[in-house]
KEDOVEX-803530 format. One record per residue (C-alpha): residue number from 1; residue in one letter; x, y, z. Coordinates in steps of 0.1 Angstrom, whole numbers. Example, Ala and Ser with C-alpha at 12.3 -4.5 7.8 and 13.67 -1.06 7.14 Angstrom:
+-----+------+-------+-------+-------+
:  nr : rest :    xx :    yy :    zz :
+-----+------+-------+-------+-------+
:   1 :    a :   123 :   -45 :    78 :
:   2 :    s :   137 :   -11 :    71 :
+-----+------+-------+-------+-------+
//
This chain:
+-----+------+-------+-------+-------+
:  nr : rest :    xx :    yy :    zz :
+-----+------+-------+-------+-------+
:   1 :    x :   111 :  -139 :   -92 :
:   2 :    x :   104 :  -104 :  -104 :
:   3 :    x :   102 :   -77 :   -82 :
:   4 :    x :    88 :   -42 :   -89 :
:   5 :    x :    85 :    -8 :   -64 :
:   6 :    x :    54 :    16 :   -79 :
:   7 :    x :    53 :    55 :   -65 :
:   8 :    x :    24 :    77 :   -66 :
:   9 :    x :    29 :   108 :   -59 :
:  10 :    x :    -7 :   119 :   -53 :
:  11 :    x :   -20 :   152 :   -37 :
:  12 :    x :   -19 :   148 :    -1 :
:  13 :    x :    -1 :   118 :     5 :
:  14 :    x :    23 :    90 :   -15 :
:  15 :    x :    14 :    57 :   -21 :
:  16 :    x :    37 :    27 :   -20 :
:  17 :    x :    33 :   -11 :   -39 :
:  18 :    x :    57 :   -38 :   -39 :
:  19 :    x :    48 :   -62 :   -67 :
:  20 :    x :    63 :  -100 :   -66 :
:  21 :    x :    61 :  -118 :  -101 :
:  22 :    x :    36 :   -92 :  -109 :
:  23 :    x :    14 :   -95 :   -78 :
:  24 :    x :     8 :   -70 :   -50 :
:  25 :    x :    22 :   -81 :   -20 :
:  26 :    x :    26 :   -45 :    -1 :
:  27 :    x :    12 :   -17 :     0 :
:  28 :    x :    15 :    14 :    20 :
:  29 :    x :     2 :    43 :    28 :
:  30 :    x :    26 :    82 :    36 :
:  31 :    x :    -1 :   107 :    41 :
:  32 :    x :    11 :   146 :    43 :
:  33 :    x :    -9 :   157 :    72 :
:  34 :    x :    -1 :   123 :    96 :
:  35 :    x :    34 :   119 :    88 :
:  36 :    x :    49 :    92 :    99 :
:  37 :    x :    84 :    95 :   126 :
:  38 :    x :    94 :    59 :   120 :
:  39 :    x :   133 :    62 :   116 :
:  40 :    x :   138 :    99 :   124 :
:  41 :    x :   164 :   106 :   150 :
:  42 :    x :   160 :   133 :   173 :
:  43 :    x :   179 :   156 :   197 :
:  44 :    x :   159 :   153 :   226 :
:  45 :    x :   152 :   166 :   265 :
:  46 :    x :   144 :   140 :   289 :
:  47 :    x :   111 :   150 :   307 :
:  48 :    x :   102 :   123 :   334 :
:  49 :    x :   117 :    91 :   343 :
:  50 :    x :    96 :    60 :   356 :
:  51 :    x :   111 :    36 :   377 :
:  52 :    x :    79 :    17 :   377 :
:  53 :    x :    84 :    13 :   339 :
:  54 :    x :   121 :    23 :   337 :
:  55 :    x :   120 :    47 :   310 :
:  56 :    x :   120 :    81 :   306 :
:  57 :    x :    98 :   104 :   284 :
:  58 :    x :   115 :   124 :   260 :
:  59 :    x :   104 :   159 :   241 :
:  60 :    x :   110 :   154 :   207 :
:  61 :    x :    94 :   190 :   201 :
:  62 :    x :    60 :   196 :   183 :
:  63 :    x :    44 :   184 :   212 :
:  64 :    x :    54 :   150 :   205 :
:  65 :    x :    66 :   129 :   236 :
:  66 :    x :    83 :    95 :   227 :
:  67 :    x :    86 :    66 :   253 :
:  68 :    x :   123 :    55 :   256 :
:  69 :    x :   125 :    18 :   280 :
:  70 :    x :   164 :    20 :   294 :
:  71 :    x :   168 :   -12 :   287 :
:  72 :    x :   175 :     5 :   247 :
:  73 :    x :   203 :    30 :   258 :
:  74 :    x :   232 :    28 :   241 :
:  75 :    x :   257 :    -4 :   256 :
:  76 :    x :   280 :    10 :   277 :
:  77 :    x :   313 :    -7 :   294 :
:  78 :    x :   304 :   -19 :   332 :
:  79 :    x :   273 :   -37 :   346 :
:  80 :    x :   239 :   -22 :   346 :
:  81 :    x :   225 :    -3 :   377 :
:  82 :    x :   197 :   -22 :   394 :
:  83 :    x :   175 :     8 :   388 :
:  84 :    x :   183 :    23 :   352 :
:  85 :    x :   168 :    58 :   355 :
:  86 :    x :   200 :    68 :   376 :
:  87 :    x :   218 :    68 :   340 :
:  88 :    x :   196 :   100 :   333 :
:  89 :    x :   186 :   135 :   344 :
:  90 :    x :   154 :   152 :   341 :
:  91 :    x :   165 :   181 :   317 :
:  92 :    x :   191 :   158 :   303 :
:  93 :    x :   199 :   159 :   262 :
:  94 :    x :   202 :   128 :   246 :
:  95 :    x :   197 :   115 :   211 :
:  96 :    x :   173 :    88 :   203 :
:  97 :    x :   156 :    70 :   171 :
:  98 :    x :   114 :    65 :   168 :
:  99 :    x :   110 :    28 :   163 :
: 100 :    x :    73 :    33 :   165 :
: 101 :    x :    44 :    56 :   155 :
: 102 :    x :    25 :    71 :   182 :
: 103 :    x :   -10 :    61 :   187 :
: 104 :    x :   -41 :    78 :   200 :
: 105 :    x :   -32 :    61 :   236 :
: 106 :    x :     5 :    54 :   232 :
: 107 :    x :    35 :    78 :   227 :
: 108 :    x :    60 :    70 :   202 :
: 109 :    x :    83 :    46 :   209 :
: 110 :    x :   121 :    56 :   212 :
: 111 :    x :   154 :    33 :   211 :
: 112 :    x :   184 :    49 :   221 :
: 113 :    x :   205 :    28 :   197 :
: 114 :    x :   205 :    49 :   166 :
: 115 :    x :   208 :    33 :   131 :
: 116 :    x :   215 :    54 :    97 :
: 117 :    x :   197 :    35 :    74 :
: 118 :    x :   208 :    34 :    35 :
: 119 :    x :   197 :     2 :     9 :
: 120 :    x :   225 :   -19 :    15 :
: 121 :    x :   240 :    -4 :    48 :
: 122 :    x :   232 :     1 :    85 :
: 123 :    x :   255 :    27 :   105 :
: 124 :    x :   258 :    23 :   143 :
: 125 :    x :   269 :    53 :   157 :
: 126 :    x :   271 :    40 :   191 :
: 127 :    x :   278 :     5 :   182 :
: 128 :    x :   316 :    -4 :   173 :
: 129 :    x :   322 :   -35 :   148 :
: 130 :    x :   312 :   -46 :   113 :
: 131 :    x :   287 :   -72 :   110 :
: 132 :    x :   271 :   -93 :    82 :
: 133 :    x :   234 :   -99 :    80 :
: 134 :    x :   224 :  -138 :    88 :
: 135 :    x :   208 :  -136 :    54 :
: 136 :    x :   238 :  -137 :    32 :
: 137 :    x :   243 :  -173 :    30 :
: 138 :    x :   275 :  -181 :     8 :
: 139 :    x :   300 :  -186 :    33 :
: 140 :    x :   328 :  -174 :     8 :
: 141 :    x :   311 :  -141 :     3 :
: 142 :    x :   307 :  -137 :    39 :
: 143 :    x :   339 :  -143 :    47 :
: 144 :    x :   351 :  -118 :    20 :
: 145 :    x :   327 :   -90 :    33 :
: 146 :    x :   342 :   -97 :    70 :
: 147 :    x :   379 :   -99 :    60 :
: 148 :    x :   370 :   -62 :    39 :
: 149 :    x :   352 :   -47 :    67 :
: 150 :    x :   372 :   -50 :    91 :
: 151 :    x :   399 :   -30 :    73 :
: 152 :    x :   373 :     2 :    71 :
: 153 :    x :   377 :    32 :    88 :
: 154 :    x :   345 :    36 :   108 :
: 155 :    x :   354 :    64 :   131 :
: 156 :    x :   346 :    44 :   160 :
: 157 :    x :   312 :    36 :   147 :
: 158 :    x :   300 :     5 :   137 :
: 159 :    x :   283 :    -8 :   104 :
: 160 :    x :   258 :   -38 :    90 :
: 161 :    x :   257 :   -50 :    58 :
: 162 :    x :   223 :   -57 :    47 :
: 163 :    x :   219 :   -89 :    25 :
: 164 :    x :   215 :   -69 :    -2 :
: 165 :    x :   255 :   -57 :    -2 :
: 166 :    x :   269 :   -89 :   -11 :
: 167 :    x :   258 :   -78 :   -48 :
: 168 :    x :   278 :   -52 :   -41 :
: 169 :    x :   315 :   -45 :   -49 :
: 170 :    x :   341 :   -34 :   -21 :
: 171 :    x :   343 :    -3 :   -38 :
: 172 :    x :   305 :    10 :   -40 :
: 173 :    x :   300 :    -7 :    -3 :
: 174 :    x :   331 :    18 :    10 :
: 175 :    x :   317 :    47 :   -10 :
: 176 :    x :   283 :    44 :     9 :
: 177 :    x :   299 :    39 :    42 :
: 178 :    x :   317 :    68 :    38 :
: 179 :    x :   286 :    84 :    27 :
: 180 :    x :   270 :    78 :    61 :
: 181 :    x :   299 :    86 :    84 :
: 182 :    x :   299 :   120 :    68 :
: 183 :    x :   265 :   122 :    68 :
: 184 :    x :   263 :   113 :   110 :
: 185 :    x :   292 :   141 :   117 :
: 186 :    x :   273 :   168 :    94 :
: 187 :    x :   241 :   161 :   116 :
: 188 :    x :   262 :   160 :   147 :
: 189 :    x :   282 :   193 :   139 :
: 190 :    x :   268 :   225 :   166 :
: 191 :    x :   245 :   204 :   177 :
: 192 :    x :   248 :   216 :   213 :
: 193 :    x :   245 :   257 :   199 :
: 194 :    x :   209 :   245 :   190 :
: 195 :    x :   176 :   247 :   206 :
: 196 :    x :   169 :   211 :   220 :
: 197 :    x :   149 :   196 :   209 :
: 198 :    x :   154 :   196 :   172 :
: 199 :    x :   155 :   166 :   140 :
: 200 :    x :   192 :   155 :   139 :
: 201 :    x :   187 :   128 :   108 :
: 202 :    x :   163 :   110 :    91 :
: 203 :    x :   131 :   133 :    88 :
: 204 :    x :    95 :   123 :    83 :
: 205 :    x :    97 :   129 :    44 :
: 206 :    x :    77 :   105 :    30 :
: 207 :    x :    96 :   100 :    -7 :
: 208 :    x :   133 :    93 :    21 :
: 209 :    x :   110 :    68 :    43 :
: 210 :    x :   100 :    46 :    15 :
: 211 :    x :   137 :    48 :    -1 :
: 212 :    x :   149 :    38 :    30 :
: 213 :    x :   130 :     9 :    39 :
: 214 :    x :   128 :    -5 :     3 :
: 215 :    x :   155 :    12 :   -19 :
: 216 :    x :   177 :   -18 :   -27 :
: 217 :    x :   189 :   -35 :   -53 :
: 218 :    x :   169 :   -67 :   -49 :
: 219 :    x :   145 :   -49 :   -69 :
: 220 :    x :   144 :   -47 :  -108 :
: 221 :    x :   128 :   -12 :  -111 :
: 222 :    x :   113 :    12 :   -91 :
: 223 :    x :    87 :    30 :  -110 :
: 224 :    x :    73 :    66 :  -106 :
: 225 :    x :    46 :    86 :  -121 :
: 226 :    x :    60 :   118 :  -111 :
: 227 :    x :    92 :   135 :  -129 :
: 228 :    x :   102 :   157 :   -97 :
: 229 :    x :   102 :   126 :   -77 :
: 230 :    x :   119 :   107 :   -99 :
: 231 :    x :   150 :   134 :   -93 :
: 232 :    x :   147 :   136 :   -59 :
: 233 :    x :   146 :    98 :   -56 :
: 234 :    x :   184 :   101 :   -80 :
: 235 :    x :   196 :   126 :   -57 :
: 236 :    x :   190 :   106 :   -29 :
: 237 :    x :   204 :    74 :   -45 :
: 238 :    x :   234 :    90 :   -58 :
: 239 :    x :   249 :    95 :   -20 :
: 240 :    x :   232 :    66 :    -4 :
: 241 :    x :   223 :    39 :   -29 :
: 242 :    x :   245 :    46 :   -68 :
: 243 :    x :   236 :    10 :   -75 :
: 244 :    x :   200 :    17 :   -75 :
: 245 :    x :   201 :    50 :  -101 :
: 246 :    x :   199 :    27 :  -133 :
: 247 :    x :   164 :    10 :  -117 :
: 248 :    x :   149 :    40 :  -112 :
: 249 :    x :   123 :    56 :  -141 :
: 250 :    x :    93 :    71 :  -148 :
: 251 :    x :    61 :    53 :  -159 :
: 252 :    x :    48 :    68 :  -191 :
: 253 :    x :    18 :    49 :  -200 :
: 254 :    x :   -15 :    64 :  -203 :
: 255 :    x :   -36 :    48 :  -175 :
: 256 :    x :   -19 :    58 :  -139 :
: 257 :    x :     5 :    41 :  -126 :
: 258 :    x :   -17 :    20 :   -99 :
: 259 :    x :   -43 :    12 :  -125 :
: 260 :    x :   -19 :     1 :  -151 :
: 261 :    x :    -6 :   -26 :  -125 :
: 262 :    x :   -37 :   -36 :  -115 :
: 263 :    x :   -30 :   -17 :   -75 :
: 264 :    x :   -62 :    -3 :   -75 :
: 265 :    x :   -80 :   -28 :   -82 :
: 266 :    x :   -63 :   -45 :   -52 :
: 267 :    x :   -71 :   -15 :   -27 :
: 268 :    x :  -109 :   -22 :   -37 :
: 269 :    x :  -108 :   -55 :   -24 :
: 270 :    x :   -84 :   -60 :    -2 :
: 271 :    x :  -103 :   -48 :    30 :
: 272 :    x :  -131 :   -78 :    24 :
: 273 :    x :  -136 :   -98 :    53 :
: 274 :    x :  -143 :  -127 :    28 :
: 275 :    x :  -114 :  -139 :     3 :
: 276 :    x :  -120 :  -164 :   -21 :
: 277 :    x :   -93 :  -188 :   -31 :
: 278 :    x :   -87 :  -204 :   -67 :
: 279 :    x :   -98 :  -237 :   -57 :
: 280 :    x :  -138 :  -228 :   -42 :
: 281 :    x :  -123 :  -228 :    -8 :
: 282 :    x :  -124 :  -190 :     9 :
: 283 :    x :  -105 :  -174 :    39 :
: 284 :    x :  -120 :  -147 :    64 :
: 285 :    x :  -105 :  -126 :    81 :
: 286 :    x :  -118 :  -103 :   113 :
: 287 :    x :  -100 :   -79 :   136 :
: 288 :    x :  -112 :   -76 :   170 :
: 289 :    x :   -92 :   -48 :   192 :
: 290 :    x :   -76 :   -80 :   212 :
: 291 :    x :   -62 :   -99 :   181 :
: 292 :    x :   -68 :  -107 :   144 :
: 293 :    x :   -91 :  -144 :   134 :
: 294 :    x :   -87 :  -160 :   103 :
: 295 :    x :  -109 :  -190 :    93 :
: 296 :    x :  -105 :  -216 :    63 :
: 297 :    x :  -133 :  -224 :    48 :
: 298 :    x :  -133 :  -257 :    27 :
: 299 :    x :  -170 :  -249 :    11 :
: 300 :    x :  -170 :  -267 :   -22 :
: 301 :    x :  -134 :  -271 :   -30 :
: 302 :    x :  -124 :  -303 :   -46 :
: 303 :    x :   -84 :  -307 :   -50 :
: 304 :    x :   -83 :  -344 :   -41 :
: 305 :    x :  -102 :  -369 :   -38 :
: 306 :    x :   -86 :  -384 :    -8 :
: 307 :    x :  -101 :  -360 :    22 :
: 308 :    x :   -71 :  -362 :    42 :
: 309 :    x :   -48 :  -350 :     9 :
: 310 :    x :   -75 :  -327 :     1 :
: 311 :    x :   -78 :  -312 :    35 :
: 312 :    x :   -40 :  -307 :    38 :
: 313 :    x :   -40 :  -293 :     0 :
: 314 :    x :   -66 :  -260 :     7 :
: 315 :    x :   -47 :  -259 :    39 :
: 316 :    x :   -14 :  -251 :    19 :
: 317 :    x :   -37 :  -226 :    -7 :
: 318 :    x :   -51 :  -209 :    28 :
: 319 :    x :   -16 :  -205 :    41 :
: 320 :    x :     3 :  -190 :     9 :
: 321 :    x :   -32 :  -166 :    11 :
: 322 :    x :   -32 :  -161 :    47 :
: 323 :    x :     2 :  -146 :    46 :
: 324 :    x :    -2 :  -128 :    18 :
: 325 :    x :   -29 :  -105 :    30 :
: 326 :    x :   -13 :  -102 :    69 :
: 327 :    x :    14 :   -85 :    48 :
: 328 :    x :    -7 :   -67 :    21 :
: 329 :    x :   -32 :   -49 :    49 :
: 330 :    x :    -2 :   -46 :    73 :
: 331 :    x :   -19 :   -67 :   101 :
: 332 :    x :     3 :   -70 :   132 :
: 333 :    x :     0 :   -80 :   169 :
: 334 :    x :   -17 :  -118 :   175 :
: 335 :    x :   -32 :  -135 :   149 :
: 336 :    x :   -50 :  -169 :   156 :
: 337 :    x :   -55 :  -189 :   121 :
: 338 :    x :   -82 :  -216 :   122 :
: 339 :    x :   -73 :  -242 :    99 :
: 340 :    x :   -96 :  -271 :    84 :
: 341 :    x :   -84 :  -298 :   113 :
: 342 :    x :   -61 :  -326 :   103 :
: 343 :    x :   -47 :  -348 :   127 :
: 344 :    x :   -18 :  -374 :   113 :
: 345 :    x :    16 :  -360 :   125 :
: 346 :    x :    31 :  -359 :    90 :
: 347 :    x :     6 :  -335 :    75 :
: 348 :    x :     6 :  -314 :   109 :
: 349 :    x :    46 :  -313 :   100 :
: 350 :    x :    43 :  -305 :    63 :
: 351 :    x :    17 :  -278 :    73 :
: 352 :    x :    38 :  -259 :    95 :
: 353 :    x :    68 :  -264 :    73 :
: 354 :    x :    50 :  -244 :    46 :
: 355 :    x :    40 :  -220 :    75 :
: 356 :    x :    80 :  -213 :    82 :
: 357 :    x :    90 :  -208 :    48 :
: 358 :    x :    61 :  -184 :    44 :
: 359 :    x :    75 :  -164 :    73 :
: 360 :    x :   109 :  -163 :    62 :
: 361 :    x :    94 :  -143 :    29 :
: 362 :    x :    77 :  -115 :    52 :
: 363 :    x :   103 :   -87 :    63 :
: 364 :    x :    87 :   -82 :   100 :
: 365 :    x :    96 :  -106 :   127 :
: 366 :    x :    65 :  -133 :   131 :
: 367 :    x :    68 :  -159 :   159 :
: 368 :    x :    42 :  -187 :   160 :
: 369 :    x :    31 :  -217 :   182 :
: 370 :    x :    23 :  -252 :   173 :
: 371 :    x :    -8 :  -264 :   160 :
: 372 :    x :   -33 :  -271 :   184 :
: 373 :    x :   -56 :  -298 :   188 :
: 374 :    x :   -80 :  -279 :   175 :
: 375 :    x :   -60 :  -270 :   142 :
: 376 :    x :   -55 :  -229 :   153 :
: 377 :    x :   -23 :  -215 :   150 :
: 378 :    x :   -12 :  -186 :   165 :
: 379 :    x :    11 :  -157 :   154 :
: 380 :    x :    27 :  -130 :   166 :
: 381 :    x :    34 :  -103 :   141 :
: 382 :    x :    58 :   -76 :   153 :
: 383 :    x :    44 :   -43 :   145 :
: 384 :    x :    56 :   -19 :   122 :
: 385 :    x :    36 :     9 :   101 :
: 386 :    x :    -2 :    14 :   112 :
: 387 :    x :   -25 :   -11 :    95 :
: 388 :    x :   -42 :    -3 :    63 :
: 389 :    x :   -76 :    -8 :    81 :
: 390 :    x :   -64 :    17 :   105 :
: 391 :    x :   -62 :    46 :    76 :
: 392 :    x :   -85 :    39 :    50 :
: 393 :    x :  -114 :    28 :    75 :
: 394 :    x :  -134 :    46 :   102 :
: 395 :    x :  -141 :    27 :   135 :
: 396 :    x :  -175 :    16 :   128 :
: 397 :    x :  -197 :    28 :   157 :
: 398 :    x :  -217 :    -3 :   180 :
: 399 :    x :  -258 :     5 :   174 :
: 400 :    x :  -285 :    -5 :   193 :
: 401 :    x :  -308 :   -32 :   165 :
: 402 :    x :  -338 :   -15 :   155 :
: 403 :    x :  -360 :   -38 :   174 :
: 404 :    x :  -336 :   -31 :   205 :
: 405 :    x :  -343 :     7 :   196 :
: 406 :    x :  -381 :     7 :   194 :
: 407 :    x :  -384 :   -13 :   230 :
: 408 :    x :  -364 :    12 :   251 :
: 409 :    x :  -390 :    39 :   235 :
: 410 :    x :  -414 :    21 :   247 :
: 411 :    x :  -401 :    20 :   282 :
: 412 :    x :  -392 :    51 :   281 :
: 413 :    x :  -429 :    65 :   269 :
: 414 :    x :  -444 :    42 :   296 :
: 415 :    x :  -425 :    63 :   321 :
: 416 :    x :  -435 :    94 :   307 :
: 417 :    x :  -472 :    83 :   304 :
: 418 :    x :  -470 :    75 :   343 :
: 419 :    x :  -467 :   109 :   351 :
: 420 :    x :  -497 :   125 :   326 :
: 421 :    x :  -521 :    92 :   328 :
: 422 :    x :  -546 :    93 :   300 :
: 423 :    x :  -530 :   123 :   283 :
: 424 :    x :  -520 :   113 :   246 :
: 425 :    x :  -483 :   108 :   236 :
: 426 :    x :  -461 :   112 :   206 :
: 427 :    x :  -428 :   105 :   200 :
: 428 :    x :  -407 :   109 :   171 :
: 429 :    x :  -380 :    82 :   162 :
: 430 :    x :  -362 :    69 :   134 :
: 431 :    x :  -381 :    57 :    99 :
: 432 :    x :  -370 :    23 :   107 :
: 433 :    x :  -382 :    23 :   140 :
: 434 :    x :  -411 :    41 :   137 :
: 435 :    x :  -423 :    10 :   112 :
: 436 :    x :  -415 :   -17 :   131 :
: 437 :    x :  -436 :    -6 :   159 :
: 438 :    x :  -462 :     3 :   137 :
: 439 :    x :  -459 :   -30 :   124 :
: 440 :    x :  -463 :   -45 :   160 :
: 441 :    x :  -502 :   -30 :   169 :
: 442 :    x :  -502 :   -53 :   196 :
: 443 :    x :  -473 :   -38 :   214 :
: 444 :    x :  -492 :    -4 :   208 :
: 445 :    x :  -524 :   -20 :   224 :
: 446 :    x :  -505 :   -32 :   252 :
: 447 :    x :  -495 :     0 :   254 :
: 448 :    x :  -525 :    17 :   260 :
: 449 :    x :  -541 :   -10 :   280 :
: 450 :    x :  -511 :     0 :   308 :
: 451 :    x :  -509 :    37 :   304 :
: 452 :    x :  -546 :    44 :   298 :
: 453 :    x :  -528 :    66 :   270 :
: 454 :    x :  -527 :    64 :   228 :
: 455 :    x :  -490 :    63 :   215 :
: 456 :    x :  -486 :    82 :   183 :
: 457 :    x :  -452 :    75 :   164 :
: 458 :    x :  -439 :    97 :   143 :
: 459 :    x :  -408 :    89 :   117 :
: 460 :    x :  -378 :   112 :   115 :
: 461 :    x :  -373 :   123 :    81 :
: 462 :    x :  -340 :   106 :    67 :
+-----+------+-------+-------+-------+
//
């Protein structure tokens, strides 16, 4: 499987797409003026604790508060006080990482378990040990890459490998460890001869966050349209990622980068309710504030002629779909899938088989139930980054239907008429409205007949 990382650097804002076999299967969005915290870590100040919530609030500066549950303090030797916000002070320093975004009702959420992030390595500052991630398999390499970290000088920190290091040799995964460790006790140097609060490590630049999260070598290139980015991105790789230089280049084709991959043409269509699928089948999908619904439609697909195989067979097409667009628009929180019902305990198996193997291929945590007996499926999809809906789409505003619209006026003129009986009325409304009452002369007549007064409507000019 090919896979391919495009950067546009556009005014305003950079745009991220992972491509699988030549098929968008991410994309995000780093806008300048919203930038995102994800990942930073700050030198904070405690301002409240809660012990109703047990957490404290902590000034990250900029007027930005972050939301730090004690439960996510750093693990220390001893049991745990029944009540955890005797472990701080109000006015108290302390360093902490944003795990999440704030959101017009929710500060951003804090951990106080810090992580230095490269592509192939996680340092733990407060966290001794050297661990391996559950996703390198080979039990020979594992053991290898335990036998050879245990033998690294971490400073009394502690380090993950990410499944991408077991590409790696010894020697390029001890170069970027040592990278990090230098690069924790640089941030950490005078820190207390600053003014708290204050960015330690891991700033909201938009070009760092995307090589963070998906600088790694599992890639084959990582494409950018912009020469200047293309240098910052080698600077960055040659301290935290030399593996990844060679992958790096610049596109040089005529049409722009997106539209030579076929991105944009994705973007257009990938905030439809209604998706079709190859076979005639189609999938929808509506998000409600409560969770996400997504609905297979069989319509006037034919992909067996036996209907329980062909149930069972656009049931597999909906699912490879179904995940692919949770993870292309970013969708997080509950999800309830309503698949085309089958019954027979074998296909119900083979269904949710294909489900699990679908969520082992999506990078954020998904937990799901069984099937119910009335073929939904629910999943819970941990959130990360803020939904494409949420940034390229305005809340659509609830309004009144125009028949709903012309009624109240008439209520409200009748009251009006009540207190002037006989004298004539006018009322200007919208065009819409003002026709469909005109339309409706015996709603006017009633009118009249009540009030003893003539209604004239009058249309808004658009």
């Amino acid at each position: 499987m090919t896979s391919e990382v495009l950067i546009n650097s556009a005014i305003g804002e950079t745009r991220l797409a992972l491509l699988k076999d030549e098929q968008t299967v991410e994309i995000r969005l780093f806008r300048d003026h919203e930038p995102s915290l994800m990942g930073a870590v700050y030198y904070g100040r405690v301002k409240s604790l809660s012990k109703e919530f047990q957490a404290a609030f902590i000034d990250l500066g900029n007027d930005v508060t972050g939301f730090l549950p004690l439960t996510l303090l750093p693990k220390r030797p001893g049991g745990k006080p029944k009540d955890l916000t005797t472990l701080l002070n109000e006015g108290q320093k302390i360093i902490v990482q944003v795990t999440a975004d704030a959101t017009a009702d929710k500060s951003a959420k804090l951990t106080g378990r810090v992580e230095i992030i490269s592509s192939t390595l996680i340092l733990h500052p407060f966290r001794e040990g050297a661990f391996i991630s559950s996703r390198i398999k080979d039990p020979e390499r594992r053991q290898e890459l335990k036998s050879f970290t245990n033998d690294l000088k971490l400073k009394g920190m502690g380090l993950t490998l990410r499944t991408e290091a077991q590409h790696l040799s010894n020697d390029d995964i001890k170069k970027t460890a040592d990278h990090l460790i230098r690069h924790w006790i640089r941030a950490m140097e005078n820190r207390d001869r600053k003014k708290v609060p204050f960015l330690l490590s891991q700033g909201p630049d938009n070009l760092l966050q995307i090589l963070r999260e998906y600088g790694c070598a599992k890639h084959d290139r990582i494409i950018f349209d912009q020469p200047a980015t293309l240098k910052l991105a080698q600077v960055w790789a040659k301290e935290f990622a030399p593996d990844l230089r060679e992958r790096m280049m610049l596109h040089c084709e005529t049409m722009p980068l997106f539209e030579h991959f076929g991105v944009e043409e994705e973007l257009d269509r990938m905030l439809d309710k209604k998706i079709p699928l190859p076979s005639g089948a189609w999938i929808t999908i509506e998000q409600t504030e409560a969770m996400v619904t997504v609905d297979v439609n069989m319509a006037g697909a034919r992909l067996n002629n036996d209907p329980i195989k062909q149930r069972l067979s656009i049931n597999f097409e909906a699912a490879r779909e179904i995940f692919r667009q949770i993870r292309l628009r970013g969708i997080s929180g509950l999800i309830v899938v309503d698949f085309i019902n089958i019954s027979g305990k074998s296909d119900v198996s083979n269904l949710l088989t294909v489900v699990d193997n679908l969520i082992q291929n999506d990078p954020i945590q998904i937990q799901r139930s069984n099937l119910s007996a009335f073929g939904l499926l629910e999943l819970a999809r941990k959130a990360g980054h803020l939904a494409l809906s949420q940034q390229i789409l305005a809340q659509p505003q609830l309004a009144p239907t125009i028949e709903t619209a012309a009624l109240t006026q008439l209520r409200q003129s009748e009251r009006d008429a009540s207190a002037k009986p006989g004298i004539p009325l006018s009322v200007k409304v919208t065009p819409k409205v003002a026709a469909w009452l005109k339309a409706q002369p015996g709603l006017l007549n009633e009118f009249t007949r009540r009030t003893g007064s003539k209604l004239d409507i009058k249309g808004n000019k658009p």
